[in-house]
N, C-alpha and C positions, 0 to 999 in steps of 0.2 A: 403130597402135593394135591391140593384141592384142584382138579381140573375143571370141576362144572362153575367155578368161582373165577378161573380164567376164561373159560366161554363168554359168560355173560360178560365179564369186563369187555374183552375182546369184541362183541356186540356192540358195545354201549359206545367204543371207540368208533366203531363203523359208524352208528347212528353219530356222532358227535362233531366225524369229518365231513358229513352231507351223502356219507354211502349209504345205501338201501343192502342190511346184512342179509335177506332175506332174494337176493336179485342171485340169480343161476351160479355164476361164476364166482360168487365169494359166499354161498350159501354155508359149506362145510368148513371156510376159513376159519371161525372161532376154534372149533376141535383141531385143527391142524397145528393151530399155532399154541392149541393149552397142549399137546401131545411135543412141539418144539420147546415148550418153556419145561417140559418135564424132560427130555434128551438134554438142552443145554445146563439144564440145571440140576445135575443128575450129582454135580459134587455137593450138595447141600446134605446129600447122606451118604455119605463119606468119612470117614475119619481117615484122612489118609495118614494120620502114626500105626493104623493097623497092617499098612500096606509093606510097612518095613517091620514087621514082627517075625518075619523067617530072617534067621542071619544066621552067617555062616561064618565058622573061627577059619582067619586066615593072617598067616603070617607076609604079610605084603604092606608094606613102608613108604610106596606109591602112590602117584594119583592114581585116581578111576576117574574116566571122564565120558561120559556119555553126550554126545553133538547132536544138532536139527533134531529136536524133536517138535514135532508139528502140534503146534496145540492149538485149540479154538475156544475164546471166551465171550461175555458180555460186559459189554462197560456198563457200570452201574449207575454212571451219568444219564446217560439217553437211551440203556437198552438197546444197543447198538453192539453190533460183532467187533471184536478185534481179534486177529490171528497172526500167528508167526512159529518164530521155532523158539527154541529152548537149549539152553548147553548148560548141565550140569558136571559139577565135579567135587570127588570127596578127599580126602585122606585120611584113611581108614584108619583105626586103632584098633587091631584084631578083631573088627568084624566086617565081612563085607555083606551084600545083598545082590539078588538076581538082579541086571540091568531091567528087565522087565520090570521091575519096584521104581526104578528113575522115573520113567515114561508115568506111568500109574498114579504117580502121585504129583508130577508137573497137571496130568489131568485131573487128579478129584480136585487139587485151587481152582482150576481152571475154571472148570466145568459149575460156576456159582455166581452169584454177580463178583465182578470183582473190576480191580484198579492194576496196570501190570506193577507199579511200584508195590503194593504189596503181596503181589503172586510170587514176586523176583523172591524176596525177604521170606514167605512163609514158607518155600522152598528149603531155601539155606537153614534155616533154623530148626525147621524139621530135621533137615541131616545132622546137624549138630547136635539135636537135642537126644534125638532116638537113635540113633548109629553112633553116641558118642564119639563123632569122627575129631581128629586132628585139627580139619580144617574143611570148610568148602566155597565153593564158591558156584554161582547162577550165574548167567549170562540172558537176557532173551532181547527177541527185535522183532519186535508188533506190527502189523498196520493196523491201525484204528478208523474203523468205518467211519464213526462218529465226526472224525478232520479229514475223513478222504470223503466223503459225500453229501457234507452239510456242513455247516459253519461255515471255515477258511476255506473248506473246497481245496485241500493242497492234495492232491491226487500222486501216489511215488513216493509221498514220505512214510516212512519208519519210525518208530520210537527203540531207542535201547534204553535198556536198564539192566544195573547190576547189583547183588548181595554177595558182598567179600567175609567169609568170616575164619574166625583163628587162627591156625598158620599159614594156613592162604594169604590172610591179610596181614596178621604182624610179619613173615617173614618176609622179607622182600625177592630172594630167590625162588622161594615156593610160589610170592605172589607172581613174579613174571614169568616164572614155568607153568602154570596155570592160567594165565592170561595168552601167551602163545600157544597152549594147547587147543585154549575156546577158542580163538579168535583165524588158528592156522590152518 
């Protein structure tokens, strides 16, 4: 991450809203906010299929389901926060992973610009692709700075979004044992 390349940007933004970047109280603001864009955007080096590389043979025919996990992003729209939690769940085909790897990799999408429609999706498809799981399914529910503090100004609303995939989604018992699990 180029930091002295967000500085200067970060300046040129100051000078361009009528701020003086140079005035006491937003003197160190450029380095602050290139040292925030290198934290928020810290999944850009990431591979999170590395995050599920420890796996473990287990004979279990179950869901696994991991709830609220807190994650924080940037919409890629306006560079604006959205945050919320996170519910995933797999059905394993003789391997599972440390829950620690759920959380871990709901954060390296996170943590990048991104869209929650496809954080939900890059989620799922990771567990299906690299855990060859049975099935999974995301769950998450945002607030988006971006409609809570500008635009429509709707202040309390939420976004859900969901990624159903394999016998999550074709089975229809699995899918509603899985959907009352995230949702209960």
């Amino acid at each position: 991450m180029d930091l002295k390349r967000i500085e200067t940007a970060v300046r040129e933004i100051l000078h361009a809203v009528g701020e003086d970047p140079d005035r006491e109280g937003i003197r160190d603001t450029p380095g602050r906010v290139a040292r925030m864009y290198e934290e928020v955007f810290s999944g850009m080096n990431v591979n999170p299929a590395t995050l599920l590389e420890a796996q473990f043979t287990e004979v279990y025919d179950e869901l696994v389901v991991l709830k609220d996990i807190p994650f924080n992003s940037m919409c890629e729209h306006h560079l604006m926060p959205f945050e919320g939690k996170a519910a995933v769940a797999y059905l394993p085909d003789g391997k599972v992973v440390g829950i620690s790897k759920l959380a871990r990799v709901v954060d390296a999408f996170a943590r990048r610009p991104q869209v929650q429609e496809r954080l939900t999706s890059q989620v799922a498809d990771l567990l299906m692709e690299h855990l060859k799981a049975k099935g999974a399914a995301v769950v998450i529910q945002a607030v988006h700075t971006c409609m809570t503090c500008r635009g429509v100004r709707k202040a309390g609303s939420s976004m859900i979004t969901s990624a159903i995939r394999g016998q999550c989604r074709s089975d229809s018992r699995t899918r509603s044992e899985v959907m009352s699990l995230l949702h209960g």
